[in-house]
C-alpha positions as CSV (number, residue, x, y, z in Angstrom):
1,X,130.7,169.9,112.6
2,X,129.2,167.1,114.2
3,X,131.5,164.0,114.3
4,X,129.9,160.4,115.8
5,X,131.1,157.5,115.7
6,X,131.6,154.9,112.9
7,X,129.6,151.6,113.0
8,X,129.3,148.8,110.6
9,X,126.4,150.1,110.0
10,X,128.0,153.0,107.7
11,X,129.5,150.9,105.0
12,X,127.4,151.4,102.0
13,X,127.3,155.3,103.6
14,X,130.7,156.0,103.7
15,X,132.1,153.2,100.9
16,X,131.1,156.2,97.6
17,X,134.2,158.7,99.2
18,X,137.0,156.6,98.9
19,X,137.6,156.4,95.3
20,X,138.2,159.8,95.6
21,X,141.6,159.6,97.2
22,X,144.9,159.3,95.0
23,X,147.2,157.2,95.7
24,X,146.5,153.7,96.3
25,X,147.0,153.4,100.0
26,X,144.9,151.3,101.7
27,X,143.4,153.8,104.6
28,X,141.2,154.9,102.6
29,X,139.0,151.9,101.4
30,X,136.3,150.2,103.2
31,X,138.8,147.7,104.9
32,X,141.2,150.0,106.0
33,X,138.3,152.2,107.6
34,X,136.0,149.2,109.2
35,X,138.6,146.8,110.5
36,X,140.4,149.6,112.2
37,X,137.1,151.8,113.2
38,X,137.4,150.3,116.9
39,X,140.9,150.1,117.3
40,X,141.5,153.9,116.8
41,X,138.0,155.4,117.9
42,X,136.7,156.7,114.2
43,X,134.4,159.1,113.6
44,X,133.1,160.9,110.3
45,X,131.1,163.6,109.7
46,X,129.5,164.3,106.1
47,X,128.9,167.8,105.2
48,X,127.9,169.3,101.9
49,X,129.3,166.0,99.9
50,X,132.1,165.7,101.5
51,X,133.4,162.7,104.3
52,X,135.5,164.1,107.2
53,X,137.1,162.0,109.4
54,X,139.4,161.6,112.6
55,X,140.3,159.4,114.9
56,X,142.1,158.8,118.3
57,X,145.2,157.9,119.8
58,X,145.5,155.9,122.8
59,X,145.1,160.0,125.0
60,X,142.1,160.9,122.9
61,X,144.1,163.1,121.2
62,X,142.1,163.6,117.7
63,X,144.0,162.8,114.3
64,X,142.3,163.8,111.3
65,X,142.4,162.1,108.2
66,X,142.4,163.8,104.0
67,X,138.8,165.2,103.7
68,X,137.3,163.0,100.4
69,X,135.6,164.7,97.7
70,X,135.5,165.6,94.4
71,X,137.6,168.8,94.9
72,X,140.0,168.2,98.5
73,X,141.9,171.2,98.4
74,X,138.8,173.2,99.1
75,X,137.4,170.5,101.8
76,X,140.4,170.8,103.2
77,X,140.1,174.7,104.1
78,X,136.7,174.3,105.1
79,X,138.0,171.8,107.8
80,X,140.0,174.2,108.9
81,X,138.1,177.2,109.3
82,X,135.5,175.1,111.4
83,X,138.0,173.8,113.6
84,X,139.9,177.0,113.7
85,X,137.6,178.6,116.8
86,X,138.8,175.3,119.0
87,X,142.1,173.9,117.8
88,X,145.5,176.0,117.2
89,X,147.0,173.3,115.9
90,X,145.3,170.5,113.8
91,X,147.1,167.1,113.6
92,X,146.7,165.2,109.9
93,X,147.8,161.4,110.1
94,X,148.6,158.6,107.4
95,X,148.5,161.7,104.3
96,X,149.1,160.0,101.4
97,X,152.5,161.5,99.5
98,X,150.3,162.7,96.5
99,X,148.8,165.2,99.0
100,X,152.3,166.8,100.1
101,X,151.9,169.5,97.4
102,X,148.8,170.8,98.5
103,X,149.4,170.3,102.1
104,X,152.6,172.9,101.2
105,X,150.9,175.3,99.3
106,X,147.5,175.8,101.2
107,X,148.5,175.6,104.9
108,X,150.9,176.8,107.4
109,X,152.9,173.2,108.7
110,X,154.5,173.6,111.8
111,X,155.2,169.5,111.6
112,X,155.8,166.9,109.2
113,X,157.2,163.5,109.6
114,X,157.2,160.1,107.2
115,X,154.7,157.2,109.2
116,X,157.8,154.6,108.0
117,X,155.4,152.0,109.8
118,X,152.3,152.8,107.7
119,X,154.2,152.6,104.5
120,X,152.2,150.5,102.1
121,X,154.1,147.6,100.2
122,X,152.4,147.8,96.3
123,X,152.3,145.0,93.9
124,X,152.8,144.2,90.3
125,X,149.4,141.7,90.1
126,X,150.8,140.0,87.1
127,X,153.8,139.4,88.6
128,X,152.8,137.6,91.8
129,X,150.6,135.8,88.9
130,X,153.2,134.8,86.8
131,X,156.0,134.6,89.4
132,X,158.6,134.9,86.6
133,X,162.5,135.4,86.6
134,X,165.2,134.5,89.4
135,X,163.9,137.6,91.6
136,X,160.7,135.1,92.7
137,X,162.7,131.9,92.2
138,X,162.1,130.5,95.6
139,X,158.1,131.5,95.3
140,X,158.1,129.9,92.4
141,X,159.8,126.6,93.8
142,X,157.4,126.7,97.0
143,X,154.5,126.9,94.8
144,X,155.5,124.0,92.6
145,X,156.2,122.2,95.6
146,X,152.5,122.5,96.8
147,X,151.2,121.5,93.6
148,X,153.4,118.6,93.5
149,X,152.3,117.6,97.2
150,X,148.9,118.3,97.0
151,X,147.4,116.9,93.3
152,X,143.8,117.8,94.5
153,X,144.1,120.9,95.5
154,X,141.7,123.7,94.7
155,X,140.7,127.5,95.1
156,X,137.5,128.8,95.5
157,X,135.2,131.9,96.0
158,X,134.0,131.8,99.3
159,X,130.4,131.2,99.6
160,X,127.6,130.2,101.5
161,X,128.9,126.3,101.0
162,X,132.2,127.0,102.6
163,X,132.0,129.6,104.9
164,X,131.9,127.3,107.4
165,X,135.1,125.6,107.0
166,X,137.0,128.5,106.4
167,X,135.5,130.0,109.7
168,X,136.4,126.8,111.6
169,X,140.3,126.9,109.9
170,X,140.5,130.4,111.1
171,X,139.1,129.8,114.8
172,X,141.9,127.3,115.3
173,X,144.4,129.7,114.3
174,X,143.1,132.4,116.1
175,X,143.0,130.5,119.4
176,X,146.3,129.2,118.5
177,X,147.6,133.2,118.2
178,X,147.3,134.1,121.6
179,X,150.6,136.0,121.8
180,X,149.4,139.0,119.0
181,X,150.4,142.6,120.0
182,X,146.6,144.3,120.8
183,X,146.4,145.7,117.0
184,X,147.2,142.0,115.7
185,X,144.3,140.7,118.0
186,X,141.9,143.5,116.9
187,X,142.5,142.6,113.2
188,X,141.9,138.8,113.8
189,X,138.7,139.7,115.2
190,X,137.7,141.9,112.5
191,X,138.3,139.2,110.0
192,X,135.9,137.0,111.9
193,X,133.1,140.3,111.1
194,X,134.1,140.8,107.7
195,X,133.9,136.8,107.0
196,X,130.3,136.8,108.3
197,X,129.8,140.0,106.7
198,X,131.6,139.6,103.1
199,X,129.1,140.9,101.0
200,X,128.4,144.0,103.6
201,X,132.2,145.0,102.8
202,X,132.1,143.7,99.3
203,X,134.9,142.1,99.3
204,X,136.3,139.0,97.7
205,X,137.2,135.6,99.3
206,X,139.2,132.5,98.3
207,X,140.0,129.4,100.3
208,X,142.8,127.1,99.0
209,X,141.8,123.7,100.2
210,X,143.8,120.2,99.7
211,X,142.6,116.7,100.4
212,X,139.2,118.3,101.5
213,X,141.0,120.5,103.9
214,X,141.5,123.9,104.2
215,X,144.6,125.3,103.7
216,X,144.2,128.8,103.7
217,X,142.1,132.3,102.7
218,X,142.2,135.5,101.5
219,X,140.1,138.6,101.5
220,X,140.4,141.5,99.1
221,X,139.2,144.7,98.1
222,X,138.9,146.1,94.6
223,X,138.6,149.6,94.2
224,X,139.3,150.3,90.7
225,X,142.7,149.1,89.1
226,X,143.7,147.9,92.8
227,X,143.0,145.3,95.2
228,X,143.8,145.9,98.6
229,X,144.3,142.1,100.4
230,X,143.5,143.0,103.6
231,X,143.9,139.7,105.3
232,X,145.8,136.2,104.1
233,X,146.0,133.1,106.1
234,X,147.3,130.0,105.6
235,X,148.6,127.0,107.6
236,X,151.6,127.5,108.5
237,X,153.2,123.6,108.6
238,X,152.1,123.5,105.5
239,X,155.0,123.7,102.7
240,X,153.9,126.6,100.0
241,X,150.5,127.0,101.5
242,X,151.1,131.0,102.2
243,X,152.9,131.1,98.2
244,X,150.3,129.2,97.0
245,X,147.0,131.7,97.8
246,X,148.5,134.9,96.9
247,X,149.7,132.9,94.1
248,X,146.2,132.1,93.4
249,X,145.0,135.2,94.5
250,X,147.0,137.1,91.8
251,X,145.9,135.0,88.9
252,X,142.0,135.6,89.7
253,X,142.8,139.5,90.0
254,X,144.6,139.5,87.0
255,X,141.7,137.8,85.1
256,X,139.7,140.2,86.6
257,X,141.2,143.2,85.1
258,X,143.3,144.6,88.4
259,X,146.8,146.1,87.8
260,X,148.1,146.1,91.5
261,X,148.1,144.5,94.8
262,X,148.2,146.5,97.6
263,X,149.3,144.8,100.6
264,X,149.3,146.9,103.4
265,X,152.0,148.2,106.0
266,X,154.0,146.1,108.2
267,X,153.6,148.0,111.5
268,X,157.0,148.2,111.9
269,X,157.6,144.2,112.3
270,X,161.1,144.0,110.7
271,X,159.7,140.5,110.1
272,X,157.1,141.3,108.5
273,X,158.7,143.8,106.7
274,X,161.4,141.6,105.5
275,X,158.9,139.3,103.8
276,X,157.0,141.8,102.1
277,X,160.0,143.3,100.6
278,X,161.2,139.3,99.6
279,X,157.8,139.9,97.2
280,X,159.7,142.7,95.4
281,X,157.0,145.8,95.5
282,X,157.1,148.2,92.5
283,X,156.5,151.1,94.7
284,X,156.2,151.7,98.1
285,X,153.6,154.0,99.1
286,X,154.9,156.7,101.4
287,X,152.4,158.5,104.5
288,X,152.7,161.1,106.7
289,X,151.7,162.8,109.7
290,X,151.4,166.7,109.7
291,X,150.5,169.3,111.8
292,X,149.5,173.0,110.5
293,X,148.3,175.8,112.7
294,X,144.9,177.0,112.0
């Protein structure tokens, strides 16, 4: 198997496998492939149908991700067989816990351990919507606030019109952010890609804007009944200006059809984590690492 390295260039290549993985987590949708595909050394391989993939750990070390096709228990042998001659040992990462089962049944796992930091916080769309009932009662009250405070305010698609803006708003807060972890400073420069690139990932943009200023933007994914909101930014001195776009954000999705909200991990950040859980996810979607001998 050949392996090389992934490039924006492999979007619209690569973008047909994903659906095929259960689960709803976001590493495996455009996003969470692309924005990460520097930061951990990607490479894919595309044999008979199917998308392998791996990448690399700070030593090199290969991790391989779920083999995507139509039938993934069998992609999965065939991964192993090839690697078999080279590899004792073959190190899985980020497995969603739909997978777990067939992970038991067809291989021999010599590891397996819960990625609590890669745990993906899911949605209720219409609720984030709707914000309804005492359980989003300070949302609620933030939101109104804004509204109150800010009569003109709008949210738009992101377009050719106001790109520019929205690229200046997040240039000031990126300059501003000087103090991000190296994984926080690789996603804020992804964002500036996938803004100059938004139909390239195919995703969707919003800019909440008051008094002719921007406020703050989102980007999503939809892949079937989920969008995955890969980034959200909003000015922070601003009262409700967070509340208010995935507010917004909710309402277009749920006009649009989409079910769930999927809104990522939290890397471990107990302060991130305590905010997504103050959002009250139905489900949180469980990954793992494993390790199987060959």
């Amino acid at each position: 198997m050949e392996f090389k390295k992934i490039t924006l260039d492999d979007i619209d290549l690569l973008r047909p496998y994903f659906p095929y993985a259960k689960g709803r987590t976001c590493d495996y949708s455009v996003g969470g492939v692309f924005i990460w595909r520097d930061f951990f050394r990607m490479e894919y391989c595309i044999e008979d149908n199917v998308l392998y993939s791996r990448l690399h750990d700070p030593e090199w070390i290969g991790h391989y991700n779920l083999p995507l096709a139509e039938d993934i228990p069998s992609a999965l042998m065939h991964l192993l067989a090839e690697l078999k001659p080279t590899l004792a040992q073959v190190r899985f990462t980020t497995v969603p816990e739909p997978y777990l089962p067939m992970f038991q049944a067809l291989c021999n796992i010599v590891f397996i351990a819960e990625q609590r930091e890669y745990m993906d916080y899911l949605y209720s769309a219409e609720e984030l919507a709707n914000l309804s009932g005492r359980k989003f009662h300070g949302q609620k009250n933030l939101v109104n606030a804004f509204v109150r405070e800010n009569p003109d305010w709008s949210f738009d698609r992101i377009g050719p019109e106001n790109l520019p803006e929205v690229r200046a708003f997040f240039e000031a807060d990126y300059r501003s952010d000087s103090d991000l972890p190296p994984s926080g400073q690789e996603e804020e420069l992804k964002t500036f890609e996938v803004l100059d690139n938004l139909d390239l990932y195919g995703f969707q943009g919003w800019v909440l804007k008051a008094a002719g200023k921007v406020l703050g933007f989102t980007l999503g994914e939809v892949i079937g009944d989920t969008c995955y909101a890969h980034t959200e930014k909003a000015d922070r001195n601003h009262k409700g200006a967070y509340q208010m776009v995935f507010n917004q954000f909710a309402k277009q999705l749920v006009s649009q059809g989409v079910t769930y909200i999927n809104r990522e991990d939290d890397m471990g950040d107990l302060g991130l984590r305590t905010a997504k859980l103050a959002l009250h996810p139905v489900d949180t979607l469980k990954k793992y690492m494993i390790e199987v001998r060959t």
